[in-house]
C-alpha positions as CSV (number, residue, x, y, z in Angstrom):
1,X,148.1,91.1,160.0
2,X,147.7,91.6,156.3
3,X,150.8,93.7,155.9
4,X,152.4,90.6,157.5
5,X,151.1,87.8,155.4
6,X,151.9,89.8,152.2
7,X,155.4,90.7,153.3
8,X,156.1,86.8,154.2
9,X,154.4,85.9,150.4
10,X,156.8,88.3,149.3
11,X,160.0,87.1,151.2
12,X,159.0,83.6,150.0
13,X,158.8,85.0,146.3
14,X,162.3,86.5,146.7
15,X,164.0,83.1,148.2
16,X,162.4,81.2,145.6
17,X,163.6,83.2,142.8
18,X,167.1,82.8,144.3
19,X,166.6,79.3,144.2
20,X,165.5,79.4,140.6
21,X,168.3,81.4,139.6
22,X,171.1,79.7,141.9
23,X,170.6,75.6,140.4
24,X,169.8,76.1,137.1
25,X,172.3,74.2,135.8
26,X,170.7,70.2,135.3
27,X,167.4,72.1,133.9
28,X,168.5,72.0,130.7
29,X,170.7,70.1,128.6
30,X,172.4,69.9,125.1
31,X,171.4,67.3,122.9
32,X,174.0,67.1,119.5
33,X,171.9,64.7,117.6
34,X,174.2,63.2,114.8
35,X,170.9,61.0,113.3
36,X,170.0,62.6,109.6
37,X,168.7,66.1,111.9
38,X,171.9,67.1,112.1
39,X,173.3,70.2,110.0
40,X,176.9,69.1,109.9
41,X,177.7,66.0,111.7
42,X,181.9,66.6,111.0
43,X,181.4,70.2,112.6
44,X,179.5,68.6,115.3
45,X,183.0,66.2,116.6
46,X,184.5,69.6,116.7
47,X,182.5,70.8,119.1
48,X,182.5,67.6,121.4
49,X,186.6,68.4,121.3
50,X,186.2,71.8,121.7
51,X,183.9,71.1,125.5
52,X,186.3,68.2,126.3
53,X,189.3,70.5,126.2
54,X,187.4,72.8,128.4
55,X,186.9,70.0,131.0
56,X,182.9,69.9,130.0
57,X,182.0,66.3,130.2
58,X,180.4,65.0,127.3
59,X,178.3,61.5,127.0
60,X,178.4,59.6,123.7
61,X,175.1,58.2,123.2
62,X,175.9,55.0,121.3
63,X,173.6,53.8,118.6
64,X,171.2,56.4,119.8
65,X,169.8,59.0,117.0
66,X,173.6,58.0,115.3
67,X,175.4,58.1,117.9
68,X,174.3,61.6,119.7
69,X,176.4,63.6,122.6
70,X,175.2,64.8,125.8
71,X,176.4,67.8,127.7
72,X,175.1,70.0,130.4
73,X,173.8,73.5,129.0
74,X,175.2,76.3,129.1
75,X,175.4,79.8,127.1
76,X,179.0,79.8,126.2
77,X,178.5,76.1,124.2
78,X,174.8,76.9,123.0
79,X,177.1,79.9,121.3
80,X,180.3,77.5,120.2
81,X,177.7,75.4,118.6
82,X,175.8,78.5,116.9
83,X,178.9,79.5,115.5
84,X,179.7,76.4,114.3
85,X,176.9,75.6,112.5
86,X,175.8,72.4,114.5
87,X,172.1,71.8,115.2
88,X,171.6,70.5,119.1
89,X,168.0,70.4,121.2
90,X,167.5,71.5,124.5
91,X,166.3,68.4,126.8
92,X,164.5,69.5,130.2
93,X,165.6,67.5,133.1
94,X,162.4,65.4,133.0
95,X,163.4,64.9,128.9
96,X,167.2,63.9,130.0
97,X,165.7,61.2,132.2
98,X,163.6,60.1,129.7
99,X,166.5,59.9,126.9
100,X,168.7,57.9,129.4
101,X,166.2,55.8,130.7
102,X,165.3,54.6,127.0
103,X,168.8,54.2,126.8
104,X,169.7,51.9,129.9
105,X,166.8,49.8,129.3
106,X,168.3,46.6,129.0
107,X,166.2,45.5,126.0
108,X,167.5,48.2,123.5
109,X,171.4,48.3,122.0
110,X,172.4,50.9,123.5
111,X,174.6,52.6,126.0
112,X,176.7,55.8,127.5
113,X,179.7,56.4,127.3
114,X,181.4,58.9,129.5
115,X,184.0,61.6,127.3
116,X,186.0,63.1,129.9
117,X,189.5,65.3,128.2
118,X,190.5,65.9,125.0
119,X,193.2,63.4,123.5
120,X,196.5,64.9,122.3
121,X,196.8,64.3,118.5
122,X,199.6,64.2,116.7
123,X,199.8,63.2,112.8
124,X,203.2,61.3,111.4
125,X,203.7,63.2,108.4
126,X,206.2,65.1,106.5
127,X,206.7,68.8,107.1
128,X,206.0,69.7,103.6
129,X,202.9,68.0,103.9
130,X,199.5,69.8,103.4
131,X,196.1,69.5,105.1
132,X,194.3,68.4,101.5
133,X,197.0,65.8,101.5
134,X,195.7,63.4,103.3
135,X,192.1,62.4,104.7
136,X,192.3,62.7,108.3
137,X,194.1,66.0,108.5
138,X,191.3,66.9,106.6
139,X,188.7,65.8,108.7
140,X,190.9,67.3,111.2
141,X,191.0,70.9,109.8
142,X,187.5,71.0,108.1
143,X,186.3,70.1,112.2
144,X,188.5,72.4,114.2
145,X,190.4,69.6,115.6
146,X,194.0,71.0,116.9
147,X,196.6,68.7,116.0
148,X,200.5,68.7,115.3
149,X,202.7,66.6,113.6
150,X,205.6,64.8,113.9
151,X,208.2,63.0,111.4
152,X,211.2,60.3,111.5
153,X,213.8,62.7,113.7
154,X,211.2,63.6,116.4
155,X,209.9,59.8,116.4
156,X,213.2,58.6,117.1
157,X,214.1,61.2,119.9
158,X,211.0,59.8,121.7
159,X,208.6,62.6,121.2
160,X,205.3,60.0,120.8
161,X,204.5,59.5,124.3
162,X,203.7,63.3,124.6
163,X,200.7,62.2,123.2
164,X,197.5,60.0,123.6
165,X,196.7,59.6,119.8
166,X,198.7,59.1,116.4
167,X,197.9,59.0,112.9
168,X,200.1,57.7,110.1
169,X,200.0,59.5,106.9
170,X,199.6,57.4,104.1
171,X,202.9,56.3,104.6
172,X,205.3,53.7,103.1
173,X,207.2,52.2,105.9
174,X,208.8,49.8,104.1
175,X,211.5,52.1,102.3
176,X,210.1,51.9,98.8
177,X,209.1,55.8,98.7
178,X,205.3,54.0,97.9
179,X,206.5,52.3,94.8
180,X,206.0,55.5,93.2
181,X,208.3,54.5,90.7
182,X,207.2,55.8,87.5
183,X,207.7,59.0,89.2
184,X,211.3,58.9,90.0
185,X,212.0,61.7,87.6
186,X,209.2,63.9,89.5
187,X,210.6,66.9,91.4
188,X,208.6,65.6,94.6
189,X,209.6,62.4,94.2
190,X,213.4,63.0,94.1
191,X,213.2,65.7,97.0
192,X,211.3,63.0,99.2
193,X,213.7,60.2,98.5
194,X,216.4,63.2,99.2
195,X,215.2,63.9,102.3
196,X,214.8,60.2,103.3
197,X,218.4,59.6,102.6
198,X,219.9,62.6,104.1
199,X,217.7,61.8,107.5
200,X,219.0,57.6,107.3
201,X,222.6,59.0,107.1
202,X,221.8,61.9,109.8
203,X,220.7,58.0,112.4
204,X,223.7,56.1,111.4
205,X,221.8,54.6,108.9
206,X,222.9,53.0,105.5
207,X,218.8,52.8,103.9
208,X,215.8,54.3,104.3
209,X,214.2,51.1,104.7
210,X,216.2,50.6,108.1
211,X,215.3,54.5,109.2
212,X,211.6,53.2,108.5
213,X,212.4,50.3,110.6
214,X,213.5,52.0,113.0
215,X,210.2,54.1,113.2
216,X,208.1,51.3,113.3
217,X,209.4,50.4,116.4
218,X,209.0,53.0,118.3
219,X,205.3,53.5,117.2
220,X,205.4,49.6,118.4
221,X,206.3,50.8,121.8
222,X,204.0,53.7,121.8
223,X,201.1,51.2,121.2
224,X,202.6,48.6,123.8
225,X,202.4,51.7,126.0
226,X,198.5,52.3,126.2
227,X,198.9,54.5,122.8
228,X,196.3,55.1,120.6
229,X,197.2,54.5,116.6
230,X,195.3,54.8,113.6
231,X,196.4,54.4,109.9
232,X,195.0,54.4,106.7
233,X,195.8,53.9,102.9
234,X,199.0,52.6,102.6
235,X,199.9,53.8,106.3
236,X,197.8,50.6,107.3
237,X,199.5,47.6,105.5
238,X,203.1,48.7,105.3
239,X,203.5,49.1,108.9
240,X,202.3,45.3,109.6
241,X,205.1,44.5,106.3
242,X,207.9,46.3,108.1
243,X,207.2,44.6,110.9
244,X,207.2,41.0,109.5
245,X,210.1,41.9,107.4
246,X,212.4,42.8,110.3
247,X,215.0,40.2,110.1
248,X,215.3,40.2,106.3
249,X,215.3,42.6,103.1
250,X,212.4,42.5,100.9
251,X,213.6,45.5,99.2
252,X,214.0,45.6,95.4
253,X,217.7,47.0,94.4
254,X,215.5,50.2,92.3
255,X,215.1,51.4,95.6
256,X,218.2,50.9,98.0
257,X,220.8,49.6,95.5
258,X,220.8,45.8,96.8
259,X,219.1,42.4,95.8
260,X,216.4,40.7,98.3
261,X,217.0,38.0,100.4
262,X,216.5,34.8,98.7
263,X,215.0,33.6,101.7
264,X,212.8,36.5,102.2
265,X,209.8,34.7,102.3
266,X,210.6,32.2,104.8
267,X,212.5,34.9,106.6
268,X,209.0,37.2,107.3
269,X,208.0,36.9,111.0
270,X,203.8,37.2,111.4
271,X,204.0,37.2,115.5
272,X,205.2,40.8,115.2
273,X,202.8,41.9,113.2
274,X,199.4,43.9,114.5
275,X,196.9,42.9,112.0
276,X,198.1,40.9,109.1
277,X,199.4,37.4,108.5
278,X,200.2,35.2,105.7
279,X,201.2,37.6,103.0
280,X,203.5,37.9,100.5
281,X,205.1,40.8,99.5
282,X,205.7,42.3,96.3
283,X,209.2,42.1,94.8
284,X,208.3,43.9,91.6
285,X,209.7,47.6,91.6
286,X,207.2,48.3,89.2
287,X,204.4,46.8,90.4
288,X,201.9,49.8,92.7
289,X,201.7,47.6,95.5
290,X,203.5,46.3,98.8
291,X,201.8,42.7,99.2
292,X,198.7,40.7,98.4
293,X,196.7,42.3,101.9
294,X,195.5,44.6,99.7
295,X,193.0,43.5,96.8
296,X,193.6,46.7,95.0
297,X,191.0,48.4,93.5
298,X,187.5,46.4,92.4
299,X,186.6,45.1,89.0
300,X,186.1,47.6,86.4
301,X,182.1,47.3,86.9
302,X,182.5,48.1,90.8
303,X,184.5,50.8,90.1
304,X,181.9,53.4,90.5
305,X,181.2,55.2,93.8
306,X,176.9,54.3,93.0
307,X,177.8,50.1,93.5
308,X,181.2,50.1,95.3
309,X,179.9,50.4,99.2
310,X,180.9,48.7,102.6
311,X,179.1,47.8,105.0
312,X,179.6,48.9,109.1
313,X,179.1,45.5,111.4
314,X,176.5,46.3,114.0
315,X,177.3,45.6,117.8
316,X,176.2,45.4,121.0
317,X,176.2,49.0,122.9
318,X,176.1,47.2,125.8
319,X,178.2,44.1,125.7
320,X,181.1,45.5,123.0
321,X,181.5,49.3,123.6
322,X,184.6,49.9,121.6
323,X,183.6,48.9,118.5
324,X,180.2,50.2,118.3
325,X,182.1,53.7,119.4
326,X,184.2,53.0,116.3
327,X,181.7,52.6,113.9
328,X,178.9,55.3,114.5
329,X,177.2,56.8,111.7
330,X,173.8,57.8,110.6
331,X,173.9,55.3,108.0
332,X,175.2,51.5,108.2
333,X,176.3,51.2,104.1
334,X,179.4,53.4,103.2
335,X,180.3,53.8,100.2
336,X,183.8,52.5,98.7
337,X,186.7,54.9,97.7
338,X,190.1,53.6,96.1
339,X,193.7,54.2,97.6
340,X,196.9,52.5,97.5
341,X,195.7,50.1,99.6
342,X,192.0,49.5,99.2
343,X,190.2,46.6,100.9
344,X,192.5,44.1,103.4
345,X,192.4,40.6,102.0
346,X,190.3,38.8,104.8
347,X,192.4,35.7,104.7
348,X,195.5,37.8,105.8
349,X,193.7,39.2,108.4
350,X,194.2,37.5,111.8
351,X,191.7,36.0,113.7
352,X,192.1,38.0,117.1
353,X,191.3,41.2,115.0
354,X,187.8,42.9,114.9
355,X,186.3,43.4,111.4
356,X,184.5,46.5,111.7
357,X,183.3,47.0,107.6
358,X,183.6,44.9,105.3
359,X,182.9,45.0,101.1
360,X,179.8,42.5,101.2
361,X,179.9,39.4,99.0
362,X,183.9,40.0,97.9
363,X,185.4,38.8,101.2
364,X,187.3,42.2,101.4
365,X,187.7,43.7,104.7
366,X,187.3,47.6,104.9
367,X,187.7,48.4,108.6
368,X,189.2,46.9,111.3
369,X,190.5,47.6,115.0
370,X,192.5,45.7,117.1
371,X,194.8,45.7,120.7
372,X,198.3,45.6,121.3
373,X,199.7,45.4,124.9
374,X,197.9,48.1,126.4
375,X,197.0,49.9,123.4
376,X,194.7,50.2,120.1
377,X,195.1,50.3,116.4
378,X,192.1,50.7,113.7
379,X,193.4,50.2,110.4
380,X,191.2,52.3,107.5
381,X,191.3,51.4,103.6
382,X,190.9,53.7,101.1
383,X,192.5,57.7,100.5
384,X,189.5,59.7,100.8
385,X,186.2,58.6,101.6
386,X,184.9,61.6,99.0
387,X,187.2,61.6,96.5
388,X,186.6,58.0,95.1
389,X,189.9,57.2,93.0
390,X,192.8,60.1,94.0
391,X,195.4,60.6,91.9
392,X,198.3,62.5,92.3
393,X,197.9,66.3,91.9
394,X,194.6,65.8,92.1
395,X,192.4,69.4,93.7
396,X,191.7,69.1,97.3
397,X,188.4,67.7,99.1
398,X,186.3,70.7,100.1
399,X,184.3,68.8,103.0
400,X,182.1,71.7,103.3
401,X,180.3,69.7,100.8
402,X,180.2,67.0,102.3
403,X,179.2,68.0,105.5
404,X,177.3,64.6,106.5
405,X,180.1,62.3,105.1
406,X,180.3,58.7,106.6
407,X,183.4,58.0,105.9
408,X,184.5,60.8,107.3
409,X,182.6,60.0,110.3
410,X,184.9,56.9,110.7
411,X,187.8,58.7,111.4
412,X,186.2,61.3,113.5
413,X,185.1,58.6,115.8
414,X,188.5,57.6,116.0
415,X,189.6,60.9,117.4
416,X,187.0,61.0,120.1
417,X,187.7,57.1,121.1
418,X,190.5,58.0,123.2
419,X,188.5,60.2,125.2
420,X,186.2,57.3,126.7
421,X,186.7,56.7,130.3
422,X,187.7,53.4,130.7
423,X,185.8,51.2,132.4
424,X,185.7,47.1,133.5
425,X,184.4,45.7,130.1
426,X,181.3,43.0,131.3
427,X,182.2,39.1,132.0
């Protein structure tokens, strides 16, 4: 009877162990806190990429700890992360249901979103372009983000809607070669407007300004399309110009040989326009910029990264999920950084769009995100959210220094955005 009793504990030992060993799997989970905790909150959207494109569902835990992730455990992300150099916590189940409940209680802003595959990103640049040339294919490279890019000739043979999410360079769409005009005798200046020409001519086209147009419409259609877009610097305000300007030529003749239309002005068309309204452009050649959207840099005694800051609106979790995904951080003041275009003018924004940051007290609008058919755009002033007034030739960022960057943590959220399942927003 004994030898019974202890071979039954036994057996029941064994089954249990198999139990154990079989369903670990909800036992644990991954916490990526992105509060101030975390060792490298750019590496850490990396590695949220890096689990989507391996069909590991990720939640976004909005305005919780910064705006953590979520993902079951397992050995081969606890590595990815170790290797990465991105803190995370290991939640037992009971710790999980603890997190979420303190979430989903109704009194508290905030809420989970579900991050389900890995957006296709593509950046509109030229080929000669480098990462250190612009701030998102920084942010990009710095987090291990894969990306490609994609130029005028493969816009125009309909190459965007192989993917979910593009990224203008700072770009000048309205065929002004960014009124870089004191550096027309530059070697990279000539090759650019080189190339420009030679592509025009290679569409048919007489200007660049009508290749740019041309461009702009099909990113148009990408949007209309359920695309995702995002622009910053002069990529932002140029776009919305080109737009308004289709109909007429607000061109000066340093740049494509030909006076303006005198009736420019009345000429501009706002209802094609994403963002913007009510501005006027700039006719001066000379002049460094496109139209009075921009406010251009601040006064002489903002002009120093320790004053000149933004601030990030705060929304509901619950009730407005898209913007609150857009403007996660571990901090709600960013501070300012100069580009082409610096702040948007808020009197030329229009009233449908969302301001997501703003420069407080100087009615200067820094972020902003908006819908067009059945896609997005967020619009981003500013070059580089570390480098506070670029010039040109100026070194490269090196972001492993500025591993906890919020402005960089702008554009990362914008990468991840597309990623959201989509869900009935609440009526």
């Amino acid at each position: 009877m004994t030898n019974l009793f202890t071979f039954g504990k036994c057996r029941l030992l064994f089954f249990g162990l198999i139990l154990l060993t079989a369903n670990p799997a909800r036992s644990q989970d991954i916490l990526i806190s992105m509060d101030d905790r975390q060792s490298d909150h750019l590496k850490a959207y990396g590695a949220v990429f890096w689990a989507l494109e391996r069909q590991i569902p990720v939640d976004w835990l909005l305005n919780y700890r910064g705006g953590s992730f979520l993902l079951a455990q397992d050995d081969v992300s606890e590595s990815e992360l170790l290797i990465r150099g991105v803190s995370y916590e290991l939640l037992s189940g009971a710790q999980t249901s603890t997190v979420i409940s303190e979430i989903e209680d109704e009194s508290s802003n905030t809420s989970i979103i579900r991050l389900e595959k890995a957006p296709k990103i593509v950046v509109y640049a030229p080929d000669q372009t480098l990462p250190w040339d612009d701030a998102v294919l920084l942010a990009l490279t710095y987090a291990e983000v894969p990306y490609e890019m994609i130029y005028d000739d493969g816009v125009l043979d309909g190459k965007l809607a192989d993917y979910d999410w593009l990224h203008l360079h700072h770009e000048d769409f309205t065929g002004q070669y960014g009124k870089f005009f004191n550096y027309r005798s530059s070697q990279w200046y000539i090759e650019q407007q080189r190339q420009a020409e030679a592509t025009a001519r290679r569409h048919g086209l007489r200007k660049v300004s009508h290749l740019k147009l041309l461009v702009v419409e099909e990113i148009r259609t990408y949007v209309a399309t359920g695309g995702f877009l995002f622009a910053m610097c002069s990529g932002t305000d140029t776009f919305d110009i080109a737009q308004a300007a289709i109909r007429t030529d607000i061109v000066p003749s340093e740049y494509d040989g030909d006076s303006i239309d005198p009736n420019a002005l009345a000429s501009l068309d706002f209802d094609r326009t994403f963002a913007f309204h009510n501005f006027r452009p700039s006719f001066n050649a000379r002049e460094y910029e496109h139209s009075d959207i921009d406010t251009g840099p601040p006064p002489p005694q903002l002009r120093n990264p320790a004053v000149d800051y933004f601030t990030l609106f705060d929304f509901s979790a619950k009730w407005d999920p898209v913007p609150t995904m857009l403007t996660q951080n571990h901090v709600s003041t960013v501070k300012g950084f100069i580009g082409q275009t610096t702040n948007f003018r808020k009197s030329t924004v229009k009233p449908n769009v969302v301001i997501l940051g703003e420069a407080p007290g100087r009615d200067e609008v820094r972020y902003l995100h908006g819908t067009f058919g059945e896609g997005t755009f967020t619009f981003y002033g500013g070059h580089d959210p570390e480098d506070y007034q670029h010039y040109v030739g100026d070194p490269a960022t090196d972001l492993s220094l500025h591993k906890h960057s919020p402005g960089y943590r702008l554009i990362l959220n914008n990468i991840l955005f597309p990623a959201a399942k989509k869900k009935k927003q609440k009526t």
